[in-house]
C-alpha positions as CSV (number, residue, x, y, z in Angstrom):
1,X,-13.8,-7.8,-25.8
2,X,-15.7,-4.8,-26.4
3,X,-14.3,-1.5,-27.2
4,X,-13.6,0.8,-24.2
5,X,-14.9,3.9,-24.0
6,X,-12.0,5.6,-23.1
7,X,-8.3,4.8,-24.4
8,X,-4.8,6.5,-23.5
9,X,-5.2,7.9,-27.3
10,X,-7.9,10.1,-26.1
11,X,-5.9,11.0,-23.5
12,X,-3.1,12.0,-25.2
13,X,-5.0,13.9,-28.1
14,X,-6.8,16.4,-25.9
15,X,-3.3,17.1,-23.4
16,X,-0.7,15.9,-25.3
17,X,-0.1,19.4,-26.9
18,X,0.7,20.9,-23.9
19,X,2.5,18.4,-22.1
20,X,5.2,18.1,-25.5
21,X,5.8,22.1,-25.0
22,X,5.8,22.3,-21.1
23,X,8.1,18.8,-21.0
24,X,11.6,17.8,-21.4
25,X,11.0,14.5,-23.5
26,X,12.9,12.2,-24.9
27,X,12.8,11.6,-28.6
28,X,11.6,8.2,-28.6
29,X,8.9,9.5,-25.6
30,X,7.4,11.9,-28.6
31,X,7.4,8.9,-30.7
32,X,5.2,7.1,-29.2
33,X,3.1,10.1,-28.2
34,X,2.5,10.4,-31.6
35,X,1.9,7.0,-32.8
36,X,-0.7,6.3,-29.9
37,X,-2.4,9.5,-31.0
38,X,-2.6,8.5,-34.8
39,X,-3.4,4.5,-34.2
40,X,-6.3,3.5,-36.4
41,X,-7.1,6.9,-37.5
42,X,-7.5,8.4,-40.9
43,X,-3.8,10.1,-40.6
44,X,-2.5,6.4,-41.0
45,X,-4.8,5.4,-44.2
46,X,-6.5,2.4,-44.2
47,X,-9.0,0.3,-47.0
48,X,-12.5,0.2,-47.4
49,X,-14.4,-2.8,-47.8
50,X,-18.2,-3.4,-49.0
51,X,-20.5,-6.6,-48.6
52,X,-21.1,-8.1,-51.7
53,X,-24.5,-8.8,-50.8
54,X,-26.3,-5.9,-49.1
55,X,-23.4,-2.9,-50.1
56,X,-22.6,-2.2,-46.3
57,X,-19.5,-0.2,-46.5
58,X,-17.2,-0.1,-43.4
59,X,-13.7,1.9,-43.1
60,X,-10.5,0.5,-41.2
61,X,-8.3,2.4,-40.8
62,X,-4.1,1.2,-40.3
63,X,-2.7,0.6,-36.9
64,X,0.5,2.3,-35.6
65,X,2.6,-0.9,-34.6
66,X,4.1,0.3,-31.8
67,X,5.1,-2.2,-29.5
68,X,3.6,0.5,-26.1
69,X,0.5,1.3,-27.8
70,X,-2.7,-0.3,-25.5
71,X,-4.2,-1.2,-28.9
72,X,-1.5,-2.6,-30.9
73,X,-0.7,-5.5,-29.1
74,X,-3.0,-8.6,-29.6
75,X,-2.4,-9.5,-32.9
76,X,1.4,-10.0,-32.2
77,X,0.8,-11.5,-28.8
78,X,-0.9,-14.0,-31.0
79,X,1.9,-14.2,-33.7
80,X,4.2,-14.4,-30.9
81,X,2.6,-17.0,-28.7
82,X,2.3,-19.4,-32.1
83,X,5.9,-19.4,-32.7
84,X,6.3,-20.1,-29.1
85,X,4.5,-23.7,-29.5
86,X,7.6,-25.5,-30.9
87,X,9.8,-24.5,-27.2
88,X,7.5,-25.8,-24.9
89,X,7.5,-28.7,-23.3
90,X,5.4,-31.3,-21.2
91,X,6.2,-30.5,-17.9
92,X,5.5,-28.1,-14.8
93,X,6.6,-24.3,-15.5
94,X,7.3,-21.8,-12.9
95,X,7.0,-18.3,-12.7
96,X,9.8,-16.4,-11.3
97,X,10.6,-12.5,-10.8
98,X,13.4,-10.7,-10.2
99,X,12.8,-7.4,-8.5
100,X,15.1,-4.1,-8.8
101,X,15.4,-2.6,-5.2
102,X,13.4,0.9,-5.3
103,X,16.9,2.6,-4.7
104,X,18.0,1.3,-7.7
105,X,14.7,3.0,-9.5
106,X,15.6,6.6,-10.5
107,X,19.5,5.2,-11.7
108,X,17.5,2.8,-13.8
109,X,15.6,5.0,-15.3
110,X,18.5,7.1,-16.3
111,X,20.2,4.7,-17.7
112,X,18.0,2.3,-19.4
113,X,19.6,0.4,-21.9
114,X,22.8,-0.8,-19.1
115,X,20.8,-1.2,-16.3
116,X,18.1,-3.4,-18.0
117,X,20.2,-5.2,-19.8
118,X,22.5,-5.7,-16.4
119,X,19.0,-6.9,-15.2
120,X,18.4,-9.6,-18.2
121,X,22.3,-10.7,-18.2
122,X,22.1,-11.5,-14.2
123,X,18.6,-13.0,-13.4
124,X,19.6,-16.0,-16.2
125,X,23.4,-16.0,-15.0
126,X,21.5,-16.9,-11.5
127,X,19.1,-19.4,-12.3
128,X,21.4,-20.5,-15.1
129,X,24.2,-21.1,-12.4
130,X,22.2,-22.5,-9.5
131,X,20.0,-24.4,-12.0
132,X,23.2,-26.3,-12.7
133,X,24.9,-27.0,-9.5
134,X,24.5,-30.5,-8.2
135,X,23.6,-29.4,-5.2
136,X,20.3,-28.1,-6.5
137,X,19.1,-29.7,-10.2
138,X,22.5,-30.1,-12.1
139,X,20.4,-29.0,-15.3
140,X,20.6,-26.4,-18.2
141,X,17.9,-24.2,-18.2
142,X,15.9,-23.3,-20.7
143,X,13.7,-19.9,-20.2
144,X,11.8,-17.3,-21.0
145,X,12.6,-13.7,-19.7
146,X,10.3,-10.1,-20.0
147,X,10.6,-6.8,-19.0
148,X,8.2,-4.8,-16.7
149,X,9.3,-1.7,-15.7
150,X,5.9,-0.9,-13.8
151,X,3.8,-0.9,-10.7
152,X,-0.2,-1.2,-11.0
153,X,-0.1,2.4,-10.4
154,X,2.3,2.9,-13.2
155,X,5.1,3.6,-10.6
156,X,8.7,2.8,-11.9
157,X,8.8,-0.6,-10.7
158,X,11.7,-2.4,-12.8
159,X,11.2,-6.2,-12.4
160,X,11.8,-9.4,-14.9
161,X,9.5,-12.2,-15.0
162,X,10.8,-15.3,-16.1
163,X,9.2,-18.5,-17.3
164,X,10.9,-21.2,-16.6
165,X,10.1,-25.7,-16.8
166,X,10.5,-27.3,-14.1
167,X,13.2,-28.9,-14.6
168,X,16.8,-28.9,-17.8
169,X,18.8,-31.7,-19.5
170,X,21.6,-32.9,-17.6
171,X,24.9,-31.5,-18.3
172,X,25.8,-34.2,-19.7
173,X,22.9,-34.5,-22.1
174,X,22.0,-38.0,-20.7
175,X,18.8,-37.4,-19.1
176,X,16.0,-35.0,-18.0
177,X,16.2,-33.5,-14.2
178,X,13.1,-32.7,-12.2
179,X,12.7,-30.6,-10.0
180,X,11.1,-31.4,-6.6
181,X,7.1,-31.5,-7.2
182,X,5.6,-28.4,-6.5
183,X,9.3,-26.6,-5.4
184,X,11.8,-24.7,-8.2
185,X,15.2,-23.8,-6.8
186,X,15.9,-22.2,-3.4
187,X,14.2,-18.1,-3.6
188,X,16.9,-17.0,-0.7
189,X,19.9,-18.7,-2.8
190,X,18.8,-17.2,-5.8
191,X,18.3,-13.5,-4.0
192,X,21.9,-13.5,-2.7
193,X,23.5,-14.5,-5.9
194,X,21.3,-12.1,-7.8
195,X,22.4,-9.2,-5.9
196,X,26.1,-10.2,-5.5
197,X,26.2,-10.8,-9.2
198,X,24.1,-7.4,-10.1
199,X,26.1,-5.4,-7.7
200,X,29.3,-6.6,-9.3
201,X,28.1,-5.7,-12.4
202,X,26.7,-2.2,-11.8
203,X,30.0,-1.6,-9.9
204,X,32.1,-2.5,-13.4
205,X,29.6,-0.3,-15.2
206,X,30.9,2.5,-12.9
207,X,34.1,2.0,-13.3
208,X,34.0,1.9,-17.3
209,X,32.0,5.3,-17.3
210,X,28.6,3.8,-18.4
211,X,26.9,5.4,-16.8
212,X,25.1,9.1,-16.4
213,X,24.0,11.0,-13.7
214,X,21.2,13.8,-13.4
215,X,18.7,15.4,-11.2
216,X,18.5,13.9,-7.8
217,X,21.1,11.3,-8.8
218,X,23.9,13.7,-9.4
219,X,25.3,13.1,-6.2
220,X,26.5,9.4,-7.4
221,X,28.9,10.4,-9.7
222,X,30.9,11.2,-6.5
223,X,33.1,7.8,-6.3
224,X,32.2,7.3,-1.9
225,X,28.6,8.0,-2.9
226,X,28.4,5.6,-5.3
227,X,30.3,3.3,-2.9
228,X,27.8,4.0,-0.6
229,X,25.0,3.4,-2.3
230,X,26.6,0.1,-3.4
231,X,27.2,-1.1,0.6
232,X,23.5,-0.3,1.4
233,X,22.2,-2.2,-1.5
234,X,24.5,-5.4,-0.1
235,X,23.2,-5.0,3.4
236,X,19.7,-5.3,2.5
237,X,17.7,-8.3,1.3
238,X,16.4,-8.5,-2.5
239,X,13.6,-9.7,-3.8
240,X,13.1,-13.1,-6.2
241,X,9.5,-14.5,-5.8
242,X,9.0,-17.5,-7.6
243,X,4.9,-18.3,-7.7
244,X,3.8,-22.0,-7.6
245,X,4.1,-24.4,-10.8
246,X,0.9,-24.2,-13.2
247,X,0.6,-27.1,-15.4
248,X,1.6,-27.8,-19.0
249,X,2.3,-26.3,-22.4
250,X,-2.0,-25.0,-22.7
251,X,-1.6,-23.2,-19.4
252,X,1.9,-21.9,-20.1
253,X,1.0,-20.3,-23.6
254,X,-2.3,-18.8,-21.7
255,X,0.1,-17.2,-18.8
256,X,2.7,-16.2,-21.4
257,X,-0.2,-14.0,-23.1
258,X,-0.8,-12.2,-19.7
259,X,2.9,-11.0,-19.7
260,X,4.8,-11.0,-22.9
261,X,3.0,-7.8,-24.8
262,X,1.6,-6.5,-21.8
263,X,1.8,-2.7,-21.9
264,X,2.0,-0.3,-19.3
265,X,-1.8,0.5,-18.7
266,X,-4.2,-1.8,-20.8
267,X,-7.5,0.8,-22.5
268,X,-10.0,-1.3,-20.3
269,X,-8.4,-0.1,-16.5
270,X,-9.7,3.9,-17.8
271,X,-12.6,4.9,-15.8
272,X,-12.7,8.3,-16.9
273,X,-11.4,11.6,-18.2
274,X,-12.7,14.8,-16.4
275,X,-11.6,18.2,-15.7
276,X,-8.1,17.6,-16.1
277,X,-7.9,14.8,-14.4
278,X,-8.0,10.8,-15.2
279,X,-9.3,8.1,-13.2
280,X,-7.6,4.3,-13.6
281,X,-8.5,1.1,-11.5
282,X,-5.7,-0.9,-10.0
283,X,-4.7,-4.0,-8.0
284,X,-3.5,-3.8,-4.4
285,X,-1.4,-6.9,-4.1
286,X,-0.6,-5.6,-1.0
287,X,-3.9,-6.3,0.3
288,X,-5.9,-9.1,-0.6
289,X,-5.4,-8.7,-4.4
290,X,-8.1,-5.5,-3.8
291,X,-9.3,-4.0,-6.9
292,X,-9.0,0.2,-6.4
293,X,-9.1,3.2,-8.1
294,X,-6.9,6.1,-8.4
295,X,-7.4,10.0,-9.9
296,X,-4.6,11.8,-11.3
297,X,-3.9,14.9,-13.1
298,X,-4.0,13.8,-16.6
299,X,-0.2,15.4,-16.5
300,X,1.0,13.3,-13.7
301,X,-1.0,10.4,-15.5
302,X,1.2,10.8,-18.9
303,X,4.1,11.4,-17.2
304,X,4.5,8.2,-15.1
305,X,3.0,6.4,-18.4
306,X,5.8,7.7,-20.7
307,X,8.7,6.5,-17.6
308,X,8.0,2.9,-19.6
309,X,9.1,3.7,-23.1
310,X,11.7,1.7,-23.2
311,X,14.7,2.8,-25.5
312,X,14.5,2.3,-29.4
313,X,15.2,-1.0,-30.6
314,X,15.4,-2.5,-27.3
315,X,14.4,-6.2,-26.7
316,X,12.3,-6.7,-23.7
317,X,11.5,-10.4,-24.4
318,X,14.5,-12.9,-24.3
319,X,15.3,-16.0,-24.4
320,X,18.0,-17.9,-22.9
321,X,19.9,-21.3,-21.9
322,X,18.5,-24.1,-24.0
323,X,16.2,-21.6,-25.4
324,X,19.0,-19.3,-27.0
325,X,21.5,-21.4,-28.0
326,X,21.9,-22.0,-31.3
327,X,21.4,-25.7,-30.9
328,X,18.4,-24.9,-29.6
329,X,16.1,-27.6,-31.6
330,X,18.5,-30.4,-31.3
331,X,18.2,-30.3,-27.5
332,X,14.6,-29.5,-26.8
333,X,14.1,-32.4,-29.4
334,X,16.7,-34.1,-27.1
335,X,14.4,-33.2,-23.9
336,X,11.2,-34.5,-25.2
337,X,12.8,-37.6,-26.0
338,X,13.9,-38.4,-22.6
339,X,10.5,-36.9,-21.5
340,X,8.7,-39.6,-23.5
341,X,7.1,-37.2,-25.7
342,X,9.0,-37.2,-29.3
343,X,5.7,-37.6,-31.0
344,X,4.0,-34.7,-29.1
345,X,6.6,-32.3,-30.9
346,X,4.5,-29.6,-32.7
347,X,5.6,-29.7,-36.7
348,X,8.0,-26.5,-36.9
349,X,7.5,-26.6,-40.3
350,X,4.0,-24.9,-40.3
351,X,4.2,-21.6,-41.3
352,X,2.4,-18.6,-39.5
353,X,-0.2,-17.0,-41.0
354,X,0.6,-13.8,-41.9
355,X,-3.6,-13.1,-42.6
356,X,-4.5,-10.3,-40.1
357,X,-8.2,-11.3,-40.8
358,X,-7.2,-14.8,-39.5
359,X,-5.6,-14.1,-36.5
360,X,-7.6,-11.9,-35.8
361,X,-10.8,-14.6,-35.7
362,X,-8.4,-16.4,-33.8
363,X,-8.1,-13.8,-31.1
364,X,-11.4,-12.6,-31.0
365,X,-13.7,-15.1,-32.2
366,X,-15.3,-12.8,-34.8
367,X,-14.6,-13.2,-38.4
368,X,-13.9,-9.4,-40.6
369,X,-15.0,-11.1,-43.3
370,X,-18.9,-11.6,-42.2
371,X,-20.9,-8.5,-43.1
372,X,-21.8,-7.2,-39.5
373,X,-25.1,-5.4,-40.9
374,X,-27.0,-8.2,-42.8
375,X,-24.6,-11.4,-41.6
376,X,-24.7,-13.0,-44.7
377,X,-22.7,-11.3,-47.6
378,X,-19.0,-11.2,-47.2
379,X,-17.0,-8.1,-47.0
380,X,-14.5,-7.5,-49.8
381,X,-11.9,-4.7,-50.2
382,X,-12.6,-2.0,-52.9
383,X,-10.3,0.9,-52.2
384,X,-7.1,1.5,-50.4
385,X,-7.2,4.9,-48.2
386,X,-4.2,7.0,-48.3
387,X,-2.2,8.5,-45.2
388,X,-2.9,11.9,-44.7
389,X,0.2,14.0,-45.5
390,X,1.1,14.9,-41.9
391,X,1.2,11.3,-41.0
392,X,4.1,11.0,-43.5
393,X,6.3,13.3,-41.4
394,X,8.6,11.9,-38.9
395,X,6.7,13.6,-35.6
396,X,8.5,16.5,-34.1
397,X,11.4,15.4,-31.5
398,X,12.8,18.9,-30.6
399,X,11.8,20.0,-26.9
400,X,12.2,22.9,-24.5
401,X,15.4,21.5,-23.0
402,X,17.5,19.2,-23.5
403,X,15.8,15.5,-23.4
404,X,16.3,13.8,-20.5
405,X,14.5,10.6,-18.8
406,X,11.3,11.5,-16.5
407,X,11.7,11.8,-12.9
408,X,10.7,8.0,-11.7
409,X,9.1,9.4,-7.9
């Protein structure tokens, strides 16, 4: 994929300055600011390498890491997706989502860390409890769970997409339970419980003070409010969409890429920067899957970007039922043996290759190692580039008031 001609980096490096002294952000929010700004720059260090046949010299320079940088992401998508070969198996998946009601939005946002993980902790109770009633599939689950907190127009949108086979090991560990062909688990059965079980949980969290209040959610910390907005959000149907099965273990690990280290806003959606203002394409699901475009101020455009930096040391992917247990290999080696597939098990033993220079060929299809000027010499490293001294610093975290999440509207 070519390089795009205009990245969130470039974004951020001619507004950022005045958006950190104008904004109330969060510490982890100026974080990332900062490590977008500095990806693959010359305040990070790098090497230089040379070809050994024609003296072509080319710089590269380091990459930030971080896990919401547009450019960062690939190479541990592809990491990622590798260890992920030994937990499939060779049967139908399904894709399943578990949407936050937009009511629910702005208290989200708030309060990050209890309502996401109130989110991750109910969707698997829910398919983890109707997954094993008889009634249904009378099967452990095993699945795959990621955060989005987004819409395409970068809207706070909290949602969980979950990967799922279609079908879990008896609970008796005797055999392997399919589903229906072409049908998961009931969508209305799985709403109600969803929402019964999140409300009961949010509720607790109320009741044990976990959570904070602020701006137009103020009101809530009233006990009837709160009560309120709890009887609203049980009169009202929620949303679990679960999109039709597609195909094996090659198709799974291609769909897993398009989720698991998705950012926000991807560099290739920017269609321009001009006169304070930034221009972004997006999909209108709504209607017909339409591809669109949309023009923002570039301060509205970093604002609703930085609502999606998710707290520090947070773990948006996770893994649960036969997945997470800790007897994890014994029964998926147990569920491809009453699949008929013990041979097909992928050898565990294999270590990753930690060679960026090889995954990235593997990602790309281009090899760092061919000189790109005469295509014949090989390029070798001949000199480490230091960081420049700034980029040592932690970056500044102080702001104008005190930090506080971003309005979600």
């Amino acid at each position: 994929m070519s390089r795009p001609l205009l990245e969130v980096a470039d974004i951020f490096r001619q507004h950022g300055a005045d958006f950190r002294r104008t904004q109330a952000l969060s510490p982890e929010q100026r974080r990332v600011m900062w490590a977008i700004e500095v990806c693959r720059t010359s305040e990070l260090g790098g090497h230089l390498d040379q070809c050994d046949a024609c003296g072509y010299q080319r710089v590269s320079y380091n990459s930030c890491r971080n896990r919401h940088c547009p450019k960062c992401q690939s190479l541990a998508r592809a990491r990622w997706l590798e260890a992920r070969l030994a937990d499939l198996l060779p049967v139908p998946y399904f894709h399943v989502v578990f949407t936050l009601p937009e009511q629910l939005a702005a208290l989200a946002l708030q309060n990050q860390r209890v309502v996401y993980n109130l989110l991750f902790a109910t969707a698997a109770e829910t398919l983890r409890t109707i997954a094993a009633d008889p009634k249904h599939l009378g099967a452990e689950l095993g699945f795959l769970a990621v955060l989005h907190t987004w819409s395409q127009t970068l809207r706070h949108h909290p949602h969980l997409h979950c990967v799922v086979p279609g079908g879990g090991l008896s609970l008796d560990g005797s055999r392997w339970r399919s589903c229906r062909p072409g049908f998961f688990l009931p969508v209305n059965v799985l709403a109600r419980l969803f929402r019964r079980l999140f409300l009961q949980a949010l509720a607790a969290a109320y009741e044990h003070d976990k959570l904070t209040f602020q701006g137009t959610s103020v009101y809530l910390a009233e006990p009837r409010a709160f009560q309120r907005l709890l009887a609203s959000l049980r009169a009202r149907e929620w949303h679990v969409y679960a999109k039709p099965p597609f195909g094996g273990p090659a198709q799974v690990l291609a769909y897993l890429g398009r989720y698991t280290h998705r950012v926000a806003i991807s560099n290739h959606r920017l269609l321009a920067l001009a006169e304070g203002h930034v221009t972004f394409s997006w999909r209108d699901y709504a209607h017909g899957n339409q591809q669109r475009s949309l023009t923002l101020p570039t301060e509205e455009f970093m604002r609703r970007f930085l609502l999606h930096v998710l707290p520090r040391g947070f773990q948006r992917l996770r893994q649960f039922g036969l997945l997470a247990n800790r007897h994890r290999r014994e029964k998926l080696a147990r569920c491809r043996q009453l699949l008929g597939s013990a041979a097909e098990q992928p050898d565990t033993n294999i270590p990753l290759p930690r060679d960026y220079q090889a995954l990235f060929q593997t990602v790309t299809g281009q090899s760092l190692l061919l000189c790109p000027a005469c295509g014949a010499g090989t390029m070798t490293l001949t000199e480490f580039l230091a960081p420049l001294l700034g980029a040592l610093s932690r970056p500044p975290s102080h702001s104008p008031a005190a930090p506080q999440a971003i309005d979600s509207s």
